[in-house]
C-alpha positions in Angstrom: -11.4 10.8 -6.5 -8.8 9.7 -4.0 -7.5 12.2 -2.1 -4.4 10.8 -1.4 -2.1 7.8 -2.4 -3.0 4.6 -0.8 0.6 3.0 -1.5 2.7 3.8 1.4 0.1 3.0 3.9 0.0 -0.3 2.9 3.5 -1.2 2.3 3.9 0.0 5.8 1.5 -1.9 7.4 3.2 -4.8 5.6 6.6 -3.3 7.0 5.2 -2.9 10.2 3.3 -6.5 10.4 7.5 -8.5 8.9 8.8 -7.3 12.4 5.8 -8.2 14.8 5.3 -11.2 13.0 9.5 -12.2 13.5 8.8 -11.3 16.9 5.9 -13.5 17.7 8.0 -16.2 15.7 10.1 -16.3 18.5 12.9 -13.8 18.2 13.2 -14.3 21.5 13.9 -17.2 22.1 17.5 -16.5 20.0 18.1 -14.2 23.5 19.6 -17.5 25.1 23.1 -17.3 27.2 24.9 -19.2 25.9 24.7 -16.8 22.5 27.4 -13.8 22.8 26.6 -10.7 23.6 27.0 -9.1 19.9 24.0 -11.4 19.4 22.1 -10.9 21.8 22.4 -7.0 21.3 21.6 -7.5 18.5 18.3 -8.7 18.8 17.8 -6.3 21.5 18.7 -3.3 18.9 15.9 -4.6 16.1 13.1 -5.1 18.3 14.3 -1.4 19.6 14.5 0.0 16.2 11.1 -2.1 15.8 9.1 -0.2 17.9 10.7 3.3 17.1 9.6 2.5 13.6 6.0 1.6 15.1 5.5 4.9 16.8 7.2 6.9 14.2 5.0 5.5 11.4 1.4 5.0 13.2 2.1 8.8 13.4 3.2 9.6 9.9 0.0 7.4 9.2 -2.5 10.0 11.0 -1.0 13.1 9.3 -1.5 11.1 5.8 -5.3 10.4 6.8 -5.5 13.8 7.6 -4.6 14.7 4.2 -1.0 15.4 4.2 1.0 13.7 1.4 4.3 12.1 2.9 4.6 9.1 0.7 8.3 10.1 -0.9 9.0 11.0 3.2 8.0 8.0 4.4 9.2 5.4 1.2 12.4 6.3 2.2 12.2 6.4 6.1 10.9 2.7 5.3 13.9 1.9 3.3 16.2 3.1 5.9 14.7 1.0 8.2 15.0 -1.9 6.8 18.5 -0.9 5.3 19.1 -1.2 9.2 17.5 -4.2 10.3 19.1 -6.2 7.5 22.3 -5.2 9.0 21.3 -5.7 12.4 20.0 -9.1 10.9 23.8 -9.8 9.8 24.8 -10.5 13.8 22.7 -13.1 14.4 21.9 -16.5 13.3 19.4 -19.4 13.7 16.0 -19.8 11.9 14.6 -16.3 13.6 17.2 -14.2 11.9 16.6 -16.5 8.5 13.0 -15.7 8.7 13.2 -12.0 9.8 16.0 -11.7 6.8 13.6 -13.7 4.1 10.6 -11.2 5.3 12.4 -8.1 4.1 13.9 -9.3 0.8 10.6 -9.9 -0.1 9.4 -6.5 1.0 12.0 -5.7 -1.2 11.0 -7.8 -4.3 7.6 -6.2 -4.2 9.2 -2.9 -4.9 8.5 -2.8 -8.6 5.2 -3.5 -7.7 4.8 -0.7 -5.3 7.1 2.0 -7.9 5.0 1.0 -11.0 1.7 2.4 -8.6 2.9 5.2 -7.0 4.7 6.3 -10.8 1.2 5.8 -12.6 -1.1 7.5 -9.7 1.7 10.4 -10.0 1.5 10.5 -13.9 -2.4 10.7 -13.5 -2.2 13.4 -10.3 -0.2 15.2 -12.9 -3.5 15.8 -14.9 -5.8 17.7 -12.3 -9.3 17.6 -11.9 -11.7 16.4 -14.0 -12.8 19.6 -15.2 -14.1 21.5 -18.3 -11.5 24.0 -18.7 -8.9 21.0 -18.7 -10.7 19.1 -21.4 -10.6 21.3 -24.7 -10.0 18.2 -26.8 -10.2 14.2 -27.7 -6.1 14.0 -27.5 -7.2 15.5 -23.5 -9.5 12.6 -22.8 -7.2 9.9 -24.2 -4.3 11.4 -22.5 -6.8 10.7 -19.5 -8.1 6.9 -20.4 -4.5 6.3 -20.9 -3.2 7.5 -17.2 -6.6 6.0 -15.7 -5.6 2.5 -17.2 -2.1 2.8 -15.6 -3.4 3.2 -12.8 -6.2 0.4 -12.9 -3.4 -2.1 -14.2 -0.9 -1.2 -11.6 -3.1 -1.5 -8.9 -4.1 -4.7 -9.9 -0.3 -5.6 -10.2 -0.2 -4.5 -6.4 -3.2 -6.9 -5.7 -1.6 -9.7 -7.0 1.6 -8.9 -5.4 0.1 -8.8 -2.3 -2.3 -12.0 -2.8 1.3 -13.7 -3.8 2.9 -12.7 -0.2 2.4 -16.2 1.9 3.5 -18.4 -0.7 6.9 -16.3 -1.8 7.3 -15.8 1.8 7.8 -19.6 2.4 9.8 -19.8 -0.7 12.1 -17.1 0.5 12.2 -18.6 3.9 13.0 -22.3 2.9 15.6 -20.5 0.3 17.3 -18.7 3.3 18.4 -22.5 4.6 15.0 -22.9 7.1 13.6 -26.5 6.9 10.1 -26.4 5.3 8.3 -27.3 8.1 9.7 -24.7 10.4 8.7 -21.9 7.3 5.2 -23.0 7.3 4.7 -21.7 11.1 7.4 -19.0 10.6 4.6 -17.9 7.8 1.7 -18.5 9.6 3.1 -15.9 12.0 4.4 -13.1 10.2 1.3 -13.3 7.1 -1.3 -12.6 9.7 0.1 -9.5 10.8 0.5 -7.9 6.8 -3.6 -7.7 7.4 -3.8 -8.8 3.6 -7.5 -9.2 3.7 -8.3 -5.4 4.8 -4.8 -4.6 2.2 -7.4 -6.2 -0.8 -10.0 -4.4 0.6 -8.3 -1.3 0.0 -7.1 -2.2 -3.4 -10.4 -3.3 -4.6 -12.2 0.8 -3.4 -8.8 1.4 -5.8 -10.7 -0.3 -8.6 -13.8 0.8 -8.0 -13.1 4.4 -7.8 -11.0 4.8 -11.0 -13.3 2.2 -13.0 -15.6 5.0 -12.4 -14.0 7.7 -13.5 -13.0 5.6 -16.5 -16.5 5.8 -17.0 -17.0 9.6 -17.0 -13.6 9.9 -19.5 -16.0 7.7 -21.8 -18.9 10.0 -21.4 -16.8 13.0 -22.1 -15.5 11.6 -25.0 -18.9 9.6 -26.8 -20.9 12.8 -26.0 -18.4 15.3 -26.9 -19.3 18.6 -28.6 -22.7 17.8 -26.6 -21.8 18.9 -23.3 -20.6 22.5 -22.2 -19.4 23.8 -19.3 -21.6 25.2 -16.8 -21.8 27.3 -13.6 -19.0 26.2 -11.2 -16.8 24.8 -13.8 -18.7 21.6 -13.9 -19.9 19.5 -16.8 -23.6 20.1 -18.5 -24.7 17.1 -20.9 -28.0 19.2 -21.9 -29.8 16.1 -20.8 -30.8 15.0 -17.5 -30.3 11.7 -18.1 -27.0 11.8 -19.3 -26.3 14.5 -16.4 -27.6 11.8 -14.2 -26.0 8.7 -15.1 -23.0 11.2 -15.1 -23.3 11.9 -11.3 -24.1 8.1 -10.4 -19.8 7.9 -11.8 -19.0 10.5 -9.5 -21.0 9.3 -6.3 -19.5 6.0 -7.0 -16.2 7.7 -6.4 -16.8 9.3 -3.7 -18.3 6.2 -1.8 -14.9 4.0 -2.8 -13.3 7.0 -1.5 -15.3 7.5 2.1 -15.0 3.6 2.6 -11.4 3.4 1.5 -10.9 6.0 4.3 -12.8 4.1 6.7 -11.7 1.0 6.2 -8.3 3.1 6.6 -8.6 4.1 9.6 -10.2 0.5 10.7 -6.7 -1.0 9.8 -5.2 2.2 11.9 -6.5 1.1 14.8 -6.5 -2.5 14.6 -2.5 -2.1 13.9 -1.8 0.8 17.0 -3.7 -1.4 19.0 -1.7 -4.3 18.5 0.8 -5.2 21.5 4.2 -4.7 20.4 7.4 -6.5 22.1 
């Protein structure tokens, strides 16, 4: 099972990619002279804040992947940061600031998205391990299909969310007064940074790990009053087939898991390394 929740680093990387991406759209080029100097400080603050943000969360990041669970910690360091940019965002103008200002509303429309997850991986972390001494009953294992379905469903709400992110981006964008044509390569900046193709790659070891403990909960529950508990607290069909094809569910986690991780840590990387302004 996942060992950890798989929320916050993504909506980070995404928080992370809305500030590298306004920079590479040119939030420099709103530095001119003839702008006044609450402007241009302005600027100067965000990009500052920018890369305190960077260091502060590419670190939080490592203590996560090392198994530490910061996700409430770092939600709301998230929030405060771009509680602050938005206000930084209020002293300056021109399409830059529109763009950097659309970016994080939509971070911020997404938020039901990324709440509805993190609520139905807490409900199911709730439940412990799948274990015979926490399954003395049917009402146990639908308690169990029902919390593994949350989960499933939300993540796939998160998928879509995130598959959704270049095309409300735009729309936010062109709402924030940019002309359409200057939000299609304000876009085509900041997307590429979010890393949304390695984001569904995550979501999708997501699926495949808690379809596969879905699995098991159907096991437990067509075969129940055949299996017992064994040596080690572990589950004993009395068949080795069924004791088998049991273990197939659980290796099936624990690969989504191990390339979840990896592909964690590819992402990591890829971000840290990264130039930032």
């Amino acid at each position: 099972m996942m060992k950890r929740s798989t929320l916050i680093f993504v909506v980070v990387i995404f928080a992370i990619g809305i500030v590298v991406g306004w920079q590479k759209a040119g939030s420099r080029e709103a530095l001119r002279p003839q702008n006044d100097k609450r402007e241009r400080d302005a600027i100067i603050a965000i990009e500052a804040r920018a890369k305190e943000f960077r260091k502060t969360t590419l670190a939080l990041l490592r203590r996560q992947l090392a198994g530490e669970e910061i996700s409430q910690e770092h939600l709301r360091y998230m929030d405060d940061f771009l509680t602050e940019v938005e206000a930084a965002g209020d002293q300056i103008s021109g399409r830059e600031a529109k763009g950097l200002k659309a970016a994080v509303l939509l971070l911020r429309d997404l938020k039901p998205a990324f709440e509805n997850y993190h609520f139905a991986l807490q409900a199911f972390s709730a439940l412990g391990p799948l274990v015979p001494d926490r399954v003395k009953d049917k009402v146990a294992l639908a308690a169990r299909r029902e919390a593994t379905i949350r989960v499933i469903e939300a993540n796939d709400g998160l998928d879509t969310a995130f598959a959704g992110i270049p095309a409300s981006l735009e729309k936010r964008i062109v709402e924030a007064g940019v002309s359409k044509a200057d939000a299609e390569i304000m876009t085509k900046n900041i997307v590429p940074t979010a890393n949304l193709d390695i984001v569904a790659q995550i979501r999708q070891c997501d699926r495949d790990c808690f379809n596969a403990y879905l699995l098991q909960v159907q096991m437990l529950d067509d075969h129940f009053g055949q299996w017992k508990a064994a040596a080690g607290n572990v589950f004993d069909f009395q068949s080795d087939t069924l004791n088998s094809q049991f273990g197939k569910h659980f290796e099936a986690m624990e690969n989504a898991a191990k390339k979840q991780e990896q592909i964690q840590r590819q992402l990591l990387t890829k971000v840290a390394d990264t130039p930032a302004r």
